[in-house]
C-alpha positions in Angstrom: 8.0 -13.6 3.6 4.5 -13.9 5.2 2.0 -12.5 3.1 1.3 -10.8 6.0 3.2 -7.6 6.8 3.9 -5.1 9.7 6.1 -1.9 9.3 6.5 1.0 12.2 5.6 4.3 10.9 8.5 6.3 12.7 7.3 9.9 11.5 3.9 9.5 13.6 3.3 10.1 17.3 0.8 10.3 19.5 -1.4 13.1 21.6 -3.8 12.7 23.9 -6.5 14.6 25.4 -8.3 13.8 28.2 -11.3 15.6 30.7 -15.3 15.7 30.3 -15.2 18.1 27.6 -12.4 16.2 25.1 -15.1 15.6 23.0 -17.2 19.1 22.2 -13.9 20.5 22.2 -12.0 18.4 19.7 -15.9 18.3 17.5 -15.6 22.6 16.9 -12.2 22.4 15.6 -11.6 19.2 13.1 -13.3 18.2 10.0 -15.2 14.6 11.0 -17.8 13.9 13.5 -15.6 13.1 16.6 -18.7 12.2 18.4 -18.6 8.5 16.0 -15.6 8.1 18.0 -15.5 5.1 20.2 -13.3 2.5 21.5 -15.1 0.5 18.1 -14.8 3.3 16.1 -11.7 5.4 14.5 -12.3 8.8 12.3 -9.8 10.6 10.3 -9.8 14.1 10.1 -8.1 17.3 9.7 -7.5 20.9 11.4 -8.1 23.5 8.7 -7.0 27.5 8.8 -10.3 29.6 9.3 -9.5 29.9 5.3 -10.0 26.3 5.0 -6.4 25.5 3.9 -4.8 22.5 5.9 -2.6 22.5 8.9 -2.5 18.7 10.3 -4.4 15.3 9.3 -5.2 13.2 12.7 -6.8 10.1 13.3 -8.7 10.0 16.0 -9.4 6.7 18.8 -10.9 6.3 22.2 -9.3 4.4 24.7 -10.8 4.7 29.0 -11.4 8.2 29.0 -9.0 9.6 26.6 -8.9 10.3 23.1 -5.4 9.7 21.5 -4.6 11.5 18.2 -2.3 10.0 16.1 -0.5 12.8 14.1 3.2 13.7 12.8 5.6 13.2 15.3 7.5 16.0 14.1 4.6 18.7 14.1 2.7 17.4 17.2 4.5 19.9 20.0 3.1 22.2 17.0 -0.6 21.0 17.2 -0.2 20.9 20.9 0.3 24.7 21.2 -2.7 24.8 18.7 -4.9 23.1 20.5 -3.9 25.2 23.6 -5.1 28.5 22.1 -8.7 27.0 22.1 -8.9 25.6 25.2 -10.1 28.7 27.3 -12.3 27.1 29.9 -12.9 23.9 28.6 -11.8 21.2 30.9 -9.8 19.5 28.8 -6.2 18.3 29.6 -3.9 17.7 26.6 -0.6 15.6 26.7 2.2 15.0 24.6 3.4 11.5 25.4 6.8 12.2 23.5 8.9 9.1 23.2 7.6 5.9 24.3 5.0 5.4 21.8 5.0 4.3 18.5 2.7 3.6 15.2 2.6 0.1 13.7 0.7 -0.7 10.3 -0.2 -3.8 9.9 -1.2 -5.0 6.3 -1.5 -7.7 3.9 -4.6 -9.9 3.1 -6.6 -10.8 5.6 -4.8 -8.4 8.1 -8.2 -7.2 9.5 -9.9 -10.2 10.4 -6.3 -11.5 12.0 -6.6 -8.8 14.3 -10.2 -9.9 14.9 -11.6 -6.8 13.3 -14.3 -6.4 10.6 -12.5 -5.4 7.4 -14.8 -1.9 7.2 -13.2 1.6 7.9 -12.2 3.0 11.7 -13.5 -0.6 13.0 -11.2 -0.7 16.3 -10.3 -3.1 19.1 -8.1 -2.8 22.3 -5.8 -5.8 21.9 -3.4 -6.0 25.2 -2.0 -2.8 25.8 -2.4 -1.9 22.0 -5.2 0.3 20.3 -5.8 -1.4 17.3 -8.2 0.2 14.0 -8.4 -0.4 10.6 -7.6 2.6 8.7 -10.6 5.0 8.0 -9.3 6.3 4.8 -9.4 2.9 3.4 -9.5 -0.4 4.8 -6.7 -2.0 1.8 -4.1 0.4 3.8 -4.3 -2.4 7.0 -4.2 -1.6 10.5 -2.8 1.1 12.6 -1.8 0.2 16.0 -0.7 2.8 18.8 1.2 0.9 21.5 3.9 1.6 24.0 7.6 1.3 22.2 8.0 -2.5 21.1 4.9 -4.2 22.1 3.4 -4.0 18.8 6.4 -6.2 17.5 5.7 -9.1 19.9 1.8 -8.8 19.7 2.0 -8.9 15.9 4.1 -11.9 15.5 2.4 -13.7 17.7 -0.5 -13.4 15.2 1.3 -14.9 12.1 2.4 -10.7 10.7 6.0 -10.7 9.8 8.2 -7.4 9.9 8.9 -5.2 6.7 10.4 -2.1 6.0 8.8 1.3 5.7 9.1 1.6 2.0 6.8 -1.7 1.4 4.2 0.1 3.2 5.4 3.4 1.6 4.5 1.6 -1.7 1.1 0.7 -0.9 0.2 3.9 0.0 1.4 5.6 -3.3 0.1 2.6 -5.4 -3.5 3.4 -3.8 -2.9 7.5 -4.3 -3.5 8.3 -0.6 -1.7 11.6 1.1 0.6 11.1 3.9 -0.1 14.5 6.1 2.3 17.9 5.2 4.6 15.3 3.4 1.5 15.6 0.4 -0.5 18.7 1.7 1.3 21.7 1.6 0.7 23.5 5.2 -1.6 26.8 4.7 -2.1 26.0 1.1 -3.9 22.6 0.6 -7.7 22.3 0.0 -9.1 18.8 1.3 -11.0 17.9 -1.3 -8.6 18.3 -4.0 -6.5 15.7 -1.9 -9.3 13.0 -1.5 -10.5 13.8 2.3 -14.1 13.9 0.8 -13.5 10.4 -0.6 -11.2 9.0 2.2 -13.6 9.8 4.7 -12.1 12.5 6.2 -15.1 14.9 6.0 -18.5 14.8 7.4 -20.7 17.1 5.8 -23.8 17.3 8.3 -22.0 17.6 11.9 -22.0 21.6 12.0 -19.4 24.1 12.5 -15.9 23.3 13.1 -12.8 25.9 11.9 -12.6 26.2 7.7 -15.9 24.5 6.9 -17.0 27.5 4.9 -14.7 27.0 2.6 -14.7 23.4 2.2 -18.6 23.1 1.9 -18.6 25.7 -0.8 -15.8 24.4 -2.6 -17.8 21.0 -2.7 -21.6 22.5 -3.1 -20.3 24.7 -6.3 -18.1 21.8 -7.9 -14.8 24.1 -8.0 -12.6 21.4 -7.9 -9.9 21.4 -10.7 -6.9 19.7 -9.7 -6.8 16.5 -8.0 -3.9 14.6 -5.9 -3.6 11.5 -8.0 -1.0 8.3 -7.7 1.2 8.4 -10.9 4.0 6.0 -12.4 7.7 7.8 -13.4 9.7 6.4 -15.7 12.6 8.1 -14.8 14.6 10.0 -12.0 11.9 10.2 -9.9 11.7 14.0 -9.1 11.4 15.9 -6.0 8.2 17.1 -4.1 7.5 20.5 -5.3 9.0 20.2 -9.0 6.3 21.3 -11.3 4.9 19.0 -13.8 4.8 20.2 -17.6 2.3 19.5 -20.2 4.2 20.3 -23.5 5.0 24.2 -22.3 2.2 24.4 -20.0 2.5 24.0 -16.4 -0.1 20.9 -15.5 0.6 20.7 -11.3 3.4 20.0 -9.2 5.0 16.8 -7.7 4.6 15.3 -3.8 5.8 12.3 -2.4 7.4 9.0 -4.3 9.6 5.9 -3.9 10.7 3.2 -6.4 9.3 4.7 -9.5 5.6 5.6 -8.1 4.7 9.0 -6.5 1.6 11.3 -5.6 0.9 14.3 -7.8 -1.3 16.9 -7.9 -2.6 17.2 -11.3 -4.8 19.9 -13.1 -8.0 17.2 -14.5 -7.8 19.4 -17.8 -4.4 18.3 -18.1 -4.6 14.8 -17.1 -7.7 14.3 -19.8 -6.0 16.0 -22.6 -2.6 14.0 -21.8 -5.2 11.0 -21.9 -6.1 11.8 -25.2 -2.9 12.1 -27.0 -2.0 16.1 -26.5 1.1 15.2 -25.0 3.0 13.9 -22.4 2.7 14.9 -18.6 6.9 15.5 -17.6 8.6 16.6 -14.6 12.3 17.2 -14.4 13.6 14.4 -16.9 10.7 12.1 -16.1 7.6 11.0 -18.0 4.4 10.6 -15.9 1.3 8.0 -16.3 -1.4 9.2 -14.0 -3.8 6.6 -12.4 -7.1 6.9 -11.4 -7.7 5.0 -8.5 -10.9 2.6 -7.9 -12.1 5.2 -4.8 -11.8 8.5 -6.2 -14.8 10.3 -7.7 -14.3 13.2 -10.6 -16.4 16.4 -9.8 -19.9 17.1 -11.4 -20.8 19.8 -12.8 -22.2 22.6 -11.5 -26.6 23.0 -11.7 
């Protein structure tokens, strides 16, 4: 198989917003500087609660005079009736494209710069009828493409990328510890920077207001991060999201998303040092856990 590798992402969509005031709009409500946003330039993001606690992850591209979100198929009608409720008389229109558009990651070595794009995060490119951006979180995730139903197919093979199934992508992802929208952030309950949006650029810290910042700058200005989503190796059944993981008798954090022996957890740091250091042995259900610290992820420091 080519070294290079395409999969569709079937459980993301699109929305799209268009009208003069798409961008002021979108800027009051999600956590990353939407004003960066350009048909170069892709930013990830999230929609918080006015608590701070997440509701969706979005990335977020410009193509004419649009802005097209790409979000969880399943949950966009969802965000579309969200969106709605802060409109009032901003003249912004928002559409649900529904069917007829898919999600294509491309990946591999060199996947970037086959594409004809710098290998540095959100760099973007209209390519035919395709929107094209490396991923913002990190650029070793590939290429997301947002095209009409079967165009990305041709366009990608036409450029040396062969097609793969979900789950080789769905390893990469795990292998590099990155969250996959409600599948690894519990809606109304997860904080983003105890899920690597600080990291993963999915935060930008001077552009002013937008809904949940309180809480998100104070949880990063007073270092109250104690539990980290972190890519771990089961040897074992792997277990299902949600089952708690154990240090000896004491509960160290709870499961998320896996495949093929690898999964996302989140993980009290206590726990994962003292594991580290021979205390034990981090278990959930009948499987032993090895948490890895990936290259991109920073611990917290303490407080002045």
């Amino acid at each position: 198989m080519s070294a290079l590798r395409f999969s569709t992402v079937v459980h993301r969509g699109a929305l799209r917003i268009e009208g003069q005031d798409r961008v002021p709009f979108l800027q009051g409500l999600i956590s990353n500087d939407v004003t960066r946003v350009s048909p170069t330039q892709a930013i990830y993001a999230a929609l918080l609660t006015p608590q701070g606690r997440f509701l969706w992850d979005m990335f977020v591209t410009a193509t004419g005079d649009a802005l097209l979100l790409d979000v969880e198929r399943d949950r966009a009608a969802e965000l579309m009736k969200k969106l709605a409720l802060y409109k009032l008389r901003a003249k912004v229109v928002l559409q649900n494209p529904g069917e007829g558009i898919e999600i294509v990651v491309a990946y591999g070595e060199g996947a970037a710069a086959a594409l004809g794009l710098p290998a540095t995060s959100g760099a973007a490119r209209a390519i035919d009828d395709a929107i094209a951006y490396v991923d913002p979180r990190l650029p070793a995730l590939g290429v997301r493409l947002i095209a009409p139903d079967g165009h990305a197919a041709a366009l990608l093979a036409a450029e040396g990328f062969a097609a793969a199934p979900f789950d080789d992508y769905e390893s990469l992802r795990l292998a590099l510890g990155v969250p996959d929208g409600s599948r690894d952030l519990p809606v109304d309950k997860a904080l983003l920077l105890e899920n690597g949006f600080d990291e993963l650029n999915g935060v930008d810290w001077a552009k002013g207001c937008y809904m949940g910042q309180e809480l998100t700058a104070r949880t990063k200005y007073r270092a109250l991060i104690r539990k980290r989503l972190l890519p771990v190796t089961v040897e074992g059944p792997l277990p299902a999201a949600g089952t708690p993981v154990m240090l000896g008798d004491q509960e160290a954090g709870e499961m998320r998303s896996g495949a093929a022996g690898h999964a996302l957890a989140l993980l009290r740091l206590e726990a994962v040092d003292k594991a580290a250091a021979g205390a034990g042995a981090l278990k959930a259900g009948d499987a032993l856990l090895t948490p890895q610290i990936p290259d991109w992820l920073r611990r917290p420091e303490p407080a002045p």
